[in-house]
C-alpha positions in Angstrom: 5.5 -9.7 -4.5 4.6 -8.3 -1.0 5.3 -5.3 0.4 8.4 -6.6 2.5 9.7 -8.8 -0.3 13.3 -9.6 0.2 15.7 -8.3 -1.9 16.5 -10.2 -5.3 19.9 -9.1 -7.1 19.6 -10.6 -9.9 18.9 -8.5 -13.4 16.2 -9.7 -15.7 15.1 -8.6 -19.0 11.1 -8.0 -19.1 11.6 -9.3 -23.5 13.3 -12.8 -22.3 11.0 -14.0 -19.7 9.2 -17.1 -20.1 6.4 -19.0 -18.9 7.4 -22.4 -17.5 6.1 -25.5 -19.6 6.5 -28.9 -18.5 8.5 -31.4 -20.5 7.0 -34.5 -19.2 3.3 -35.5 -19.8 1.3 -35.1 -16.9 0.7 -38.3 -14.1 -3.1 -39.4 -13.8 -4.7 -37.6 -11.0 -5.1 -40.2 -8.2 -4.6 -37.8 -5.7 -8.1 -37.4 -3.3 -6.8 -33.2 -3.5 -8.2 -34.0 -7.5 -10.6 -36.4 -6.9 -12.7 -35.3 -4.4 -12.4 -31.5 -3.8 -13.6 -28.9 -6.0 -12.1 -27.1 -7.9 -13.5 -23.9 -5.5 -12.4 -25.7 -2.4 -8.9 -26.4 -4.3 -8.4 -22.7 -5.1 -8.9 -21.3 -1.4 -5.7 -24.4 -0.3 -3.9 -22.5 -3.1 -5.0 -19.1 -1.9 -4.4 -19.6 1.8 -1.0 -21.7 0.8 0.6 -18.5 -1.2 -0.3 -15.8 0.6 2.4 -14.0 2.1 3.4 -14.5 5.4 5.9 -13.7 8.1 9.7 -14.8 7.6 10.6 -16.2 10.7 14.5 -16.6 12.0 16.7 -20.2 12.0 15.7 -20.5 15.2 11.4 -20.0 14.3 11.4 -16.4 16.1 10.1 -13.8 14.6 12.4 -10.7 13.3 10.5 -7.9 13.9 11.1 -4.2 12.6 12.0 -1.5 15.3 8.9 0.0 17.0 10.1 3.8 16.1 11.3 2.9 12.1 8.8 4.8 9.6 7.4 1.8 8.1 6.2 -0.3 11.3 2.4 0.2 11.7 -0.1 -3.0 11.7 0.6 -5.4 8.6 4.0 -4.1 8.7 5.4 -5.2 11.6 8.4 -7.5 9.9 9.6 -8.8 6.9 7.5 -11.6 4.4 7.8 -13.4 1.5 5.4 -15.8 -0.4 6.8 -19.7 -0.4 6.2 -21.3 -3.6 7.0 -24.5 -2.5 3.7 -26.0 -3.5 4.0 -25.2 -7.2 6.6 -27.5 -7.2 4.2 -30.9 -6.0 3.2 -31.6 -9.6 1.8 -30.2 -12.8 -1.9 -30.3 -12.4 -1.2 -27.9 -9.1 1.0 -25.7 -11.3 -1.1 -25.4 -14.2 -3.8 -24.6 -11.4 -2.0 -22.1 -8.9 0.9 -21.1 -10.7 -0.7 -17.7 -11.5 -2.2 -17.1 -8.2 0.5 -15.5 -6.1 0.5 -12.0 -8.7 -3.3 -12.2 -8.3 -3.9 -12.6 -4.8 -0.8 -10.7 -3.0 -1.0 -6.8 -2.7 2.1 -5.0 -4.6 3.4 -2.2 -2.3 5.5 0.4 -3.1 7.3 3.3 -0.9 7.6 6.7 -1.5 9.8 7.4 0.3 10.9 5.6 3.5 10.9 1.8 3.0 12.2 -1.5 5.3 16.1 -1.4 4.3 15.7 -5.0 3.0 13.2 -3.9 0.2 14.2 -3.9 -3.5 12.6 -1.8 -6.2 10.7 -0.3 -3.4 10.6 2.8 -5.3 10.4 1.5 -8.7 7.4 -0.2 -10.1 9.0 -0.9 -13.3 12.2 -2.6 -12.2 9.9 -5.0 -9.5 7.4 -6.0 -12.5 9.7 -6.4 -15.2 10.6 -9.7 -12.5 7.5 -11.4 -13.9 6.5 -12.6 -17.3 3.3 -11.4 -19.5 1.0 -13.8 -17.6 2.2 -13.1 -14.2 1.8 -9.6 -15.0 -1.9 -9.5 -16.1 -2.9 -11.4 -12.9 -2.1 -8.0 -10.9 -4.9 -6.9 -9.4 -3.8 -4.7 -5.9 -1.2 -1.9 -5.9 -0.2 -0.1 -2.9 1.7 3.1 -2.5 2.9 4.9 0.8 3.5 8.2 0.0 4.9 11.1 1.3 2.3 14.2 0.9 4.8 16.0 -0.8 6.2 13.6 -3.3 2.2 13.5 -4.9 1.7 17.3 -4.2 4.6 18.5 -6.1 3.4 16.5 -9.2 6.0 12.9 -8.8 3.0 11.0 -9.9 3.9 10.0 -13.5 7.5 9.2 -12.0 5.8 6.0 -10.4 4.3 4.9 -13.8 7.9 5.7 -15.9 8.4 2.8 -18.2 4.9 0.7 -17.8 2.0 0.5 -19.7 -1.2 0.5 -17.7 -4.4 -0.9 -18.9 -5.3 -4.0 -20.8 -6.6 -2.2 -23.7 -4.8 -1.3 -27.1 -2.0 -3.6 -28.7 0.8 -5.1 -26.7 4.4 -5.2 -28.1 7.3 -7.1 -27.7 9.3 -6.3 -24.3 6.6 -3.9 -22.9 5.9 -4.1 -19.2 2.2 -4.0 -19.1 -0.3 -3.9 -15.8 -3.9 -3.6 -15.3 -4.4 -3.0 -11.5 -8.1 -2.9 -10.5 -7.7 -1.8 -6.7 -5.0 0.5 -5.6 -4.6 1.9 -1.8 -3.1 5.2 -1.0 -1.6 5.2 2.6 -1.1 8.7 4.4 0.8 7.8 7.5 1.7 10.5 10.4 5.0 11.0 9.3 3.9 11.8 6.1 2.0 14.9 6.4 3.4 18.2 6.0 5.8 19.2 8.6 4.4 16.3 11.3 7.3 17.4 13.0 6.3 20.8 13.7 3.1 20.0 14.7 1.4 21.9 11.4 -2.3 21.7 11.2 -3.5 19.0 8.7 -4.4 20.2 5.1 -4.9 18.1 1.8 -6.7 18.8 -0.8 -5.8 16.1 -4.2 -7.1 18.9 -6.7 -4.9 21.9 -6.2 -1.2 21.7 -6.9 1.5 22.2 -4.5 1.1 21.9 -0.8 -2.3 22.7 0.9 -2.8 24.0 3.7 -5.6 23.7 6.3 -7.5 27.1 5.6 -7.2 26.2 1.7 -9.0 23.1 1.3 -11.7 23.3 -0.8 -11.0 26.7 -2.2 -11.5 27.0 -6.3 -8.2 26.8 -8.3 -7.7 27.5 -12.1 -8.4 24.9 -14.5 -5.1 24.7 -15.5 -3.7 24.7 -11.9 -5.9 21.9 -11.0 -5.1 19.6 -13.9 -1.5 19.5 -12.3 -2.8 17.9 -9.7 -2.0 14.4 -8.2 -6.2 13.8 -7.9 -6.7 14.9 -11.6 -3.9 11.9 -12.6 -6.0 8.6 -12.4 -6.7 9.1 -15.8 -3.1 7.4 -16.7 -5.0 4.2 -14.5 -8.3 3.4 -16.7 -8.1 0.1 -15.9 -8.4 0.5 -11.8 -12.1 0.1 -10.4 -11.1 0.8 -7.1 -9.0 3.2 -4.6 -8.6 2.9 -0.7 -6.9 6.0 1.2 -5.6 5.1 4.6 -5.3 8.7 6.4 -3.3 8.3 9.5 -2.3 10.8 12.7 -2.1 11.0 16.0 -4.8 10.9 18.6 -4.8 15.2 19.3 -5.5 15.5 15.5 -8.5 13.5 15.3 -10.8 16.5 15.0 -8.6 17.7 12.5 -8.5 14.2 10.3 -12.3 13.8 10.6 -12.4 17.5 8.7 -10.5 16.0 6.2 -12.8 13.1 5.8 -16.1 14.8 5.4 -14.7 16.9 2.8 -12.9 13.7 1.0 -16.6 12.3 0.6 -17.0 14.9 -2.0 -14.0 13.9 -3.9 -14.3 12.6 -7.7 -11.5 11.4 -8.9 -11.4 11.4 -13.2 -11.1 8.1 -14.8 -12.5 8.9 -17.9 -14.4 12.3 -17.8 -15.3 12.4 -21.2 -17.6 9.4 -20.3 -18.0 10.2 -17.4 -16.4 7.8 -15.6 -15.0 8.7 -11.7 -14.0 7.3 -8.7 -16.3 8.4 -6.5 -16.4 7.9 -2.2 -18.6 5.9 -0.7 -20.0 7.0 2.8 -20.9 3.4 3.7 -16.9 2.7 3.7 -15.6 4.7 6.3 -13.8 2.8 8.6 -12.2 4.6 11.8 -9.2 2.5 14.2 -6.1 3.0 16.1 -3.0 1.3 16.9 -0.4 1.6 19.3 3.3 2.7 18.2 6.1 4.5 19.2 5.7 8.1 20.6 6.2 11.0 18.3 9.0 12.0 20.1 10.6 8.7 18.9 9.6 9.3 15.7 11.2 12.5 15.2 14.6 11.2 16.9 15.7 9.0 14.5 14.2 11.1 11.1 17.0 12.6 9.2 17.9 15.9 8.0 16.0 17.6 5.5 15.8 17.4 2.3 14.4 13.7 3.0 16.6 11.0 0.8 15.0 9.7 -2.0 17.1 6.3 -1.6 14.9 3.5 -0.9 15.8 2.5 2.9 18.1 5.3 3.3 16.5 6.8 5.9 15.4 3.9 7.8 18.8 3.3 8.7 19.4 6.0 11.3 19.0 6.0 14.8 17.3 2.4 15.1 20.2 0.7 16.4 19.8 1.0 19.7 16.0 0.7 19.7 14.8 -2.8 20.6 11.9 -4.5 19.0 8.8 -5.0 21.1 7.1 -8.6 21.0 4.1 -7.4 20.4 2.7 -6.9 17.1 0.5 -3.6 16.1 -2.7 -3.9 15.3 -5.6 -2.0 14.1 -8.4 -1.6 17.1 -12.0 0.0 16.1 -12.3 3.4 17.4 -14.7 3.3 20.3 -15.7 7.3 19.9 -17.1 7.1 23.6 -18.7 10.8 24.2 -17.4 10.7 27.7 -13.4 10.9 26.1 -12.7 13.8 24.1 -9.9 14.1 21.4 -7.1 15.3 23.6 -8.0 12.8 26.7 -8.4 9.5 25.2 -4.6 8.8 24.5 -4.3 7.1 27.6 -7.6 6.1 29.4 -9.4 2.7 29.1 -6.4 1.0 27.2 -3.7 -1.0 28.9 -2.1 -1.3 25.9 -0.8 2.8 25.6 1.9 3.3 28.5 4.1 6.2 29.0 6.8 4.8 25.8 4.0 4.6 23.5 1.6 6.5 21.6 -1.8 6.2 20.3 -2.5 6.4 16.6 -6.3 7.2 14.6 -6.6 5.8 11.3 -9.5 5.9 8.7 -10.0 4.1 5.3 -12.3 5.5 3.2 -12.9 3.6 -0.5 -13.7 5.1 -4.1 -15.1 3.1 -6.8 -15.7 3.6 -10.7 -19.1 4.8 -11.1 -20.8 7.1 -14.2 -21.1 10.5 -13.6 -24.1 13.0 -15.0 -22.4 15.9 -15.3 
């Protein structure tokens, strides 16, 4: 159910999947877990308890992912699974947590450029199909790393092929139904437009096709525009929520933060006949870095174009010969100090950032369902 879930080989049909029923009658509850904690206090052990976490080697080290792969960035830094070993203790925990680990675990998807040991990274309706009806409905957090293009040049109903979204309307037997209420869009470096070439940054969810820098914001034709990935979360009525994770490198900060004051104007249409959007909320923005690999690194182990639309595929090349660092990434707030500009901060006043390694600016900003007046 995480992002780095292992791979699971094993073909299931969504139509035979059943919910697991005990056959014995349930044991009194004697246990002080029952008799003296609340049921409040009992939810957070569950919560805490099937969360994923870090697979560690036979030996208890950690295996982490190579510091220059595309998908290593904080969070990401090595494989995890969710152990459900505590479902297994008795009934009364079942019938108590069995449902959480859907619910309380993101859902991540990659599009393109996943860990090699992913499966379904690409394919929302294989990975759910996994879980029956009630596991389903307890899915409240997608998230999708996406490469610019692969939203730009209209792929978005590809990622929805096969599910039905939204826990409204009658179900029917076999469907694989979702209701998501968050999801989080994540932009990183080597997803922009030509990264590589050092292009200037450009995005603009409401006109189709790629944008570039000196178009964003320009008026497009209504029927242009309704082509575009930003005009597609009406196929997601359910979802109350959207994080975008925008991501470059430190001598493009001037050039994200563009980006970011024009985002706050975005409206994104959940229901436009009533009015309902997805609409940015200043009071979100939050602005970090990390330290990874350099971009030179980066570009040394991406493959030929076109990029490979196998999941993994390109994570495979180069990386051999990389070793993994032992320490893991993680997000830092940005400390926009006036006396260290946009091209000199890489470096300075962090011991962290050597000569091997590079510095990275990263800001969330969050939209959530509100009523329009039009």
């Amino acid at each position: 159910m995480h992002s780095s879930r292992l791979k699971d080989r094993r073909v299931v049909r969504s139509d035979t999947l059943q919910d697991l029923v005990p056959c014995l009658p349930a044991a009194p509850l004697t246990s002080p877990l029952f008799t003296v904690l609340p049921a409040e206090i009992r939810n957070r052990i569950y919560t805490l308890a099937l969360e994923s976490e870090d697979v560690l080697t036979d030996d208890g080290s950690c295996s982490l992912y190579k510091q220059n792969a595309f998908y290593y960035r904080p969070g990401y830094k090595q494989p995890k699974r969710i152990k459900t070993v505590l479902l297994q203790t008795c009934q009364q925990i079942y019938a108590e947590a069995s449902l959480l680990p859907p619910a309380v675990n993101e859902h991540t998807f990659w599009f393109y450029r996943s860990p090699p040991h992913v499966n379904d990274a690409s394919s929302p309706l294989n990975y759910f199909r996994k879980m029956t009806p009630k596991q389903r409905a307890q899915v409240q957090h997608l998230h999708l790393f996406t490469q610019q293009y692969f939203l730009e040049d209209n792929h978005w109903s590809q990622i929805w092929d096969g599910l039905k979204i939204g826990d409204a309307g009658r179900s029917s037997r076999g469907e694989c139904r979702v209701a998501p209420k968050k999801m989080t869009i994540t932009f990183r470096h080597t997803d922009w437009w030509y990264w590589e070439s050092n292009d200037p940054l450009g995005i603009d969810p409401f006109r189709p096709g790629r944008t570039h820098a000196a178009d964003m914001g320009k008026a497009v034709p209504p029927h242009a525009a309704a082509r575009s990935w930003g005009n597609q979360f009406s196929s997601l009525p359910c979802l109350e929520e959207l994080v975008i994770e925008f991501e470059t490198i430190m001598r493009k900060r001037d050039q994200l933060d563009a980006i970011i004051q024009q985002a706050l104007e975005w409206k994104f249409p959940i229901q436009a006949d009533k009015g309902l959007y997805l609409v940015a909320d200043p009071t979100s923005k939050r602005a970090y870095t990390w330290i990874g690999a350099k971009e030179a690194e980066l570009q040394r182990q991406r493959p030929a174009w076109p990029v490979d639309t196998e999941a993994g595929s390109e994570s495979q090349s180069g990386q051999e010969q990389e070793q993994p660092i032992p320490a893991a990434p993680a997000l830092v707030p940005f400390d926009p100090r006036p006396d260290m500009g946009a091209n000199n901060d890489i470096n300075l006043g962090d011991p962290k950032v050597d000569a091997d390694t590079e510095k990275f600016y990263v800001v969330f900003l969050t939209w959530r369902k509100r009523r329009v007046q039009e």
